[in-house]
C-alpha positions in Angstrom: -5.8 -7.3 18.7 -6.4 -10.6 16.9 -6.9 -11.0 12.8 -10.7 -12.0 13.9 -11.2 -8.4 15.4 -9.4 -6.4 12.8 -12.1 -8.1 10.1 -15.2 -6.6 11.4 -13.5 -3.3 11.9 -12.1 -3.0 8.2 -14.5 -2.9 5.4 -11.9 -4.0 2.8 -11.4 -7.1 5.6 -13.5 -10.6 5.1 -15.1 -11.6 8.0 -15.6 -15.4 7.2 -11.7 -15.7 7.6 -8.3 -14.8 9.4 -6.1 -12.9 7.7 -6.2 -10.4 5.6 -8.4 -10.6 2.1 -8.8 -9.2 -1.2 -12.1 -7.6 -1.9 -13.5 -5.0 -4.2 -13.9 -2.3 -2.3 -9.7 -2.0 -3.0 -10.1 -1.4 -6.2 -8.8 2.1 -7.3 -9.5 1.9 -11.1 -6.4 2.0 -12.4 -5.6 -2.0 -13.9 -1.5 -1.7 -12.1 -2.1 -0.6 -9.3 -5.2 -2.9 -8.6 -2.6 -5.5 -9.6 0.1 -4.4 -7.2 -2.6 -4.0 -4.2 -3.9 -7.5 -4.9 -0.5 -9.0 -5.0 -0.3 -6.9 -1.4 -3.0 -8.3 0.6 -2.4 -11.5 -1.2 1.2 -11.8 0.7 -0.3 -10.3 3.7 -3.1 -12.8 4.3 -0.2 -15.8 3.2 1.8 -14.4 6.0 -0.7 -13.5 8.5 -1.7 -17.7 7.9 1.8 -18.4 8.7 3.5 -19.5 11.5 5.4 -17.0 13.6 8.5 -19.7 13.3 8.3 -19.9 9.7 7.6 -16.3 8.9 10.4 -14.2 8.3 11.7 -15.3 4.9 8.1 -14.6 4.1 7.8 -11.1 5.4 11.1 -9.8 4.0 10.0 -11.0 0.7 6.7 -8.6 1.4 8.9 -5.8 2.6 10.8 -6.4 -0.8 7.2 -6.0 -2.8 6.0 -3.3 -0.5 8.8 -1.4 -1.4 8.7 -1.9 -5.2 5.5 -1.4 -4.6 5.7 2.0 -3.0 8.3 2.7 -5.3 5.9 2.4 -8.3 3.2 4.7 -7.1 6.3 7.1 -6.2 7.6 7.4 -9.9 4.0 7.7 -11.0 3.5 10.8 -8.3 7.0 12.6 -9.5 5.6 11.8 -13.8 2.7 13.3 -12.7 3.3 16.5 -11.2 3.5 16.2 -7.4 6.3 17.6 -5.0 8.9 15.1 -4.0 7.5 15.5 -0.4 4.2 15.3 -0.5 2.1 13.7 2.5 1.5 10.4 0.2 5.0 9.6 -0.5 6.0 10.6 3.5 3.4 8.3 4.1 5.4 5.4 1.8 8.7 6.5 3.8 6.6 6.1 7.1 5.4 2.7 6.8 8.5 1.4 4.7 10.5 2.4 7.7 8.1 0.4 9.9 8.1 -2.1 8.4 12.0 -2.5 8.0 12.7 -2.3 11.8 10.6 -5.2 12.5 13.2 -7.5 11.2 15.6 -6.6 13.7 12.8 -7.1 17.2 12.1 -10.6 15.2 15.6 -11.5 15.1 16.0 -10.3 18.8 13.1 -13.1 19.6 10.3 -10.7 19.8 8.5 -13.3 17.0 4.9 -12.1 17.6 6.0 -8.8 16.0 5.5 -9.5 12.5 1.7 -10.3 13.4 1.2 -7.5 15.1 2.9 -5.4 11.7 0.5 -7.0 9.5 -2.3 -6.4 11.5 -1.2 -3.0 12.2 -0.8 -3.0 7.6 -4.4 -4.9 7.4 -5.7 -2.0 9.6 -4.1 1.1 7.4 -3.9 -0.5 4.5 -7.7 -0.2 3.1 -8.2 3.2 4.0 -4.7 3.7 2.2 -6.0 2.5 -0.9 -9.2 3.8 -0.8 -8.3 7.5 -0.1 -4.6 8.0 -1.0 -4.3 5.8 -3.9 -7.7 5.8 -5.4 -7.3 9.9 -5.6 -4.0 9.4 -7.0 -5.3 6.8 -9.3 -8.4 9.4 -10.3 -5.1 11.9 -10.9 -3.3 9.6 -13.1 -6.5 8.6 -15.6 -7.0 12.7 -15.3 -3.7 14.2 -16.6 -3.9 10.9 -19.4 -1.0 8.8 -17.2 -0.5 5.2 -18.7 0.6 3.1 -15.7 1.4 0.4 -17.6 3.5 1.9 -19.8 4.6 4.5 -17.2 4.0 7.6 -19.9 2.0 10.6 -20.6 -0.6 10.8 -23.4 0.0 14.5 -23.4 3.6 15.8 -21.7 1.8 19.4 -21.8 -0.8 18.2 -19.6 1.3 18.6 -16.4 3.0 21.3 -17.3 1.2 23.5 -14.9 0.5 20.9 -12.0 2.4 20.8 -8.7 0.5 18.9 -6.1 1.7 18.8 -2.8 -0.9 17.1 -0.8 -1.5 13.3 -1.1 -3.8 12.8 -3.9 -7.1 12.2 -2.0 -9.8 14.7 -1.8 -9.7 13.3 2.1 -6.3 14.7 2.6 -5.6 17.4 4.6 
């Protein structure tokens, strides 16, 4: 699959351009996260406009931010209520672990293989953000989570919440 394909299949996905690019329909309403996601698909589409030679300083430094990234959303989950093994954060563990054995098939020559991850990311990644991390974003502004500041207006207000699923009204 080439970046050109993966556009017109994505609806988060420009079409004017390879890569991978920012656009709206990511936003999940909550001002960090949007922030996080942009930075995201901002390193994705550098590294997807990179050449395979010159792109594995460039990726580790994404797998760095994907998993502070991941990391972030995690801690918010746990503040928040949800199980530690709910689908969402499996999900983060999933991809992270992904994304980490790449390194090694690069360094063993395979050097296609970090295209094919971030085309495989620019495929998952939209409907990750609009289902899994918009619902969890919805959560957050419910149960009166600051993101920013990483506390709760109201402590009491999760004192009866356990969610196990992912967040998402989409999630089964």
């Amino acid at each position: 699959m080439n970046t050109h394909s993966t556009a017109t299949t994505n609806p988060a996905m420009a079409t004017s351009a390879p890569g991978y690019q920012w656009s709206d329909a990511l936003l999940t309403g909550d001002a960090r996260m949007d922030e996080t996601h942009r930075e995201f698909v901002d390193q994705l589409d550098t590294l997807l406009a990179t050449p395979e030679a010159e792109q594995l300083p460039l990726y580790q430094a994404f797998v760095a931010h994907t998993q502070a990234h991941f990391a972030q959303e995690d801690r918010w989950m746990l503040a928040t209520g949800f199980t530690a093994g709910n689908c969402h954060s499996d999900q983060h563990a999933m991809i992270l672990e992904t994304m980490q054995a790449v390194v090694q098939h690069y360094q063993k020559g395979e050097t296609e293989i970090i295209n094919r991850m971030g085309e495989a990311l620019s495929e998952w990644f939209g409907q990750h953000a609009m289902g899994m991390d918009a619902g969890l974003a919805q959560h957050l502004l419910s149960v009166g989570f600051d993101s920013a500041t990483e506390t709760l207006a109201d402590p009491a207000a999760i004192r009866n919440v356990t969610v196990s699923g992912c967040g998402s009204i989409s999630c089964s």
